[in-house]
Structure formats: structure tokens, C-alpha cells
N, C-alpha and C positions, 0 to 999 in steps of 0.2 A: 626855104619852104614857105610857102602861103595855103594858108585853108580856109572854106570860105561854106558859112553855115548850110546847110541842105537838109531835107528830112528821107529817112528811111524811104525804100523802095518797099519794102516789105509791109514794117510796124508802122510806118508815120512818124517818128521818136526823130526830131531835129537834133544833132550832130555834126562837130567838125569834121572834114571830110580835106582831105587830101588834094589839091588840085593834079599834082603827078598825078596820082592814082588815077584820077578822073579821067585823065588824058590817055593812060592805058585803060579803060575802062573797068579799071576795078573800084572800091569804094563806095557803091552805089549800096550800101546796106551800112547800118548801124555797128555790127558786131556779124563773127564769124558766125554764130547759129541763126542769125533773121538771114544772112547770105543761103545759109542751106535750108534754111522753110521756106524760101524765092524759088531756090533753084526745083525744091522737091513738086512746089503745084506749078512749074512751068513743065514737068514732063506731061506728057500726053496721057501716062494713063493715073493720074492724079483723081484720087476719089476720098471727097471730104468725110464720108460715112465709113470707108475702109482706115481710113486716117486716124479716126475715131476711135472705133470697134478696138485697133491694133495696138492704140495708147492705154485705152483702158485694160488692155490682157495684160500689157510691161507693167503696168502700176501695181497688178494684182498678182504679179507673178513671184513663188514664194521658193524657188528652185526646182520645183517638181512639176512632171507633165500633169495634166487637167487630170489623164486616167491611168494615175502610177498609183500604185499603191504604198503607201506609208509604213515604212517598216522601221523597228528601231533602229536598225546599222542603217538604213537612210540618214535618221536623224542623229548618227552620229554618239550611240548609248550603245555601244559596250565596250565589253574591260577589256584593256590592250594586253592584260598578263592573261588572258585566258587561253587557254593551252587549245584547244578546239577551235581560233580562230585563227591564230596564227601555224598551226601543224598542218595546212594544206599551201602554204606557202613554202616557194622555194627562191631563198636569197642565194644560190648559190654561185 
């Protein structure tokens, strides 16, 4: 095996890099996620502002839709022995 320094296609981040690999042309990224942020702005409908916008929703995102409503059994508050939660359940 011989590897031979190269920098990122993606990040710039110099890295050993695989000569096999090169030869099947894979290895051209630093790590599996710079390969898939290459691969994501090589498709055609790549948009840096949508890119954006869609990171900042995931970051902010707290398990619930933008226009759900907040209810206690959402948040996971009430009593399991409660006889009016469990009596329209049917284990059988």
C-alpha cells in the first residue's frame, strides 16, 4: 500500500489518500461527510440559501411541527396508572 499527501476536493484539509483508491477514483475527499457536501453541490439543483434556511430548521427543530400544538401527553406528563388513559386501549 503507498499513499501520497493530497488536499481535500471539497474542504482543502491535506490528507493521506490511498493510491488504490485514486486509481478507482474514489479517495478524492478527506472523510466520508466532505465526500457527501461534494457530492450534495454537484447536483444541479443545489441552492446555498436553501442549504441554509433547511440547516437552520434541523438545528431548531425540537420534535414538534412549527404548527402543532403543545399538549401535555405530547410532552410526555401523564400518569401511566391513570385509569382514563389507559381504559380506551385495547391489548387484546
Amino acid at each position: 500500500m503507498s499513499y501520497i499527501k493530497r488536499n481535500c476536493d471539497n474542504c482543502n484539509k491535506e490528507y493521506l489518500a490511498d493510491t488504490r483508491n485514486l486509481n478507482r477514483g474514489w479517495g478524492l475527499c478527506c472523510s466520508k461527510s466532505c465526500a457527501a457536501k461534494k457530492r450534495e453541490k454537484a447536483k444541479p439543483s443545489y441552492n446555498k440559501e436553501t442549504v441554509a434556511r433547511n440547516n437552520m430548521k434541523r438545528n431548531n427543530w425540537n420534535g414538534c411541527s412549527f404548527n402543532d400544538e403543545i399538549t401535555e401527553d405530547r410532552l410526555g406528563n401523564y400518569d401511566p396508572g391513570d385509569s382514563e388513559y389507559w381504559d380506551h386501549k385495547d391489548f387484546g
